[in-house]
N, C-alpha and C positions, 0 to 999 in steps of 0.2 A: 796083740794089736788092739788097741782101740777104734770103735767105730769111728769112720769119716765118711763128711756127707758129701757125692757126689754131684754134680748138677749137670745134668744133658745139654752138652753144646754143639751135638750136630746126631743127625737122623739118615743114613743113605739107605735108601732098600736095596740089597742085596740079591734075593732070587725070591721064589714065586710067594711064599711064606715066612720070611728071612730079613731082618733089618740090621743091621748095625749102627752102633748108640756110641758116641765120644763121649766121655764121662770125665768131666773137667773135677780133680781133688782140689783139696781147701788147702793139701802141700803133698806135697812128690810121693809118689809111693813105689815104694822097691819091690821090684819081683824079678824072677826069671824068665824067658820063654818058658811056654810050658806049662805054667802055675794057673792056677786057676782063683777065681773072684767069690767069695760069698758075699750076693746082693742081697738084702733087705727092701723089701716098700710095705709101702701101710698095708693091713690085714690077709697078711701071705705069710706064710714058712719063708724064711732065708733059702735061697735056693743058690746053685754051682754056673760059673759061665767061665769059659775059657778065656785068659785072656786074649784077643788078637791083634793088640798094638805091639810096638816095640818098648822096652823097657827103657831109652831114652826118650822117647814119642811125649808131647805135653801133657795129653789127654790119655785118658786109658780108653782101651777098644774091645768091646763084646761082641759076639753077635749072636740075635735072640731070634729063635723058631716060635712063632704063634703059637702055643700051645694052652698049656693050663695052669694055673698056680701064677707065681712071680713072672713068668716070660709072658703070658699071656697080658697081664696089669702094665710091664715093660713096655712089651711092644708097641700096646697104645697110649704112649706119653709123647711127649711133646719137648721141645730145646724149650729149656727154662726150668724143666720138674727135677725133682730131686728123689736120688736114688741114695742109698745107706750102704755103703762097701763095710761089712763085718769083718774081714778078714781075708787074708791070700793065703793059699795053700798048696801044698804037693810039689814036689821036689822039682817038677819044669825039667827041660831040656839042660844039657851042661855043656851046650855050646862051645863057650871058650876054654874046655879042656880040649876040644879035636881040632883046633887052629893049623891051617897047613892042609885039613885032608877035604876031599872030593866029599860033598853030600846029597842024600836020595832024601826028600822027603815023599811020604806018599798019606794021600786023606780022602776021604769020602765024606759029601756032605759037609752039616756043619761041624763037621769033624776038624775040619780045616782052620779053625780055630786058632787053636795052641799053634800051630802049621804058619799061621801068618802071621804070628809072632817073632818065630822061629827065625821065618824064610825073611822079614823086615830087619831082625837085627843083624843077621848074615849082610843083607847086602848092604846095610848102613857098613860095612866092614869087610867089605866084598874083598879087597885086596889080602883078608886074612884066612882067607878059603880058597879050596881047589876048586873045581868044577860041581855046577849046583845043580840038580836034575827036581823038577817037581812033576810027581803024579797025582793027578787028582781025578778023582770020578763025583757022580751024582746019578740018580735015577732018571733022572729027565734033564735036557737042556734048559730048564724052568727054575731046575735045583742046584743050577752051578751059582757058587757065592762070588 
């Protein structure tokens, strides 16, 4: 895949440490649930973000923990900054092969990620699934996304 530049079109904070970033491409970009982003920004390593949009959704959907390296530069940008998507990776969920059956997701934290990818294109398609259970924990009620 060739690099494409992203551009920040929407910022919600999430839980106590925790933002979520829309990331408008220059053209469509194909993934799975489940798949994961390598982001680039000026003077960082490329670093791993889950996706957590849906994979027809316009925008793509991260969500970045304050931390160090790329998530740390991330989180404090702004709608209008431009991010570098290197590349999607990792096999994702395979969803529309269990069409028909009852599903459990469960996640911790910003685990929940890939999870909200998952659990968006499910219901974008909800009539193609049985019964949908999610469990989700955090540390603190501070830590729910």
């Amino acid at each position: 895949m060739e690099p494409r530049k992203l551009v920040i079109s929407g910022i919600r904070d999430q839980a106590r440490i925790t933002r979520s970033f829309d990331l408008r491409p220059e053209r469509a970009v194909d993934f799975t649930p489940g798949q994961v982003a390598i982001l680039r920004v000026e003077g960082e390593e490329p670093a791993y973000f889950a996706l957590a949009g849906a994979p027809a959704d316009p925008d793509l959907e991260v969500l970045v923990k304050q931390k160090a390296g790329a998530s740390r530069v991330i989180y404090d940008l702004s709608v209008g900054d431009e991010i570098e998507l290197v590349e999607v990776c990792g096999r994702g969920f395979r969803i529309d092969e269990i069409k028909g059956r009852d599903l459990v997701f469960v996640a911790m934290g910003t685990g929940v990620a890939p999870l909200r990818s998952a659990l968006r294109h499910v219901l974008q398609r909800k009539d193609e699934f049985g019964q949908l259970v999610v469990l989700y924990g955090a540390r603190t009620p501070d830590d729910f996304c």
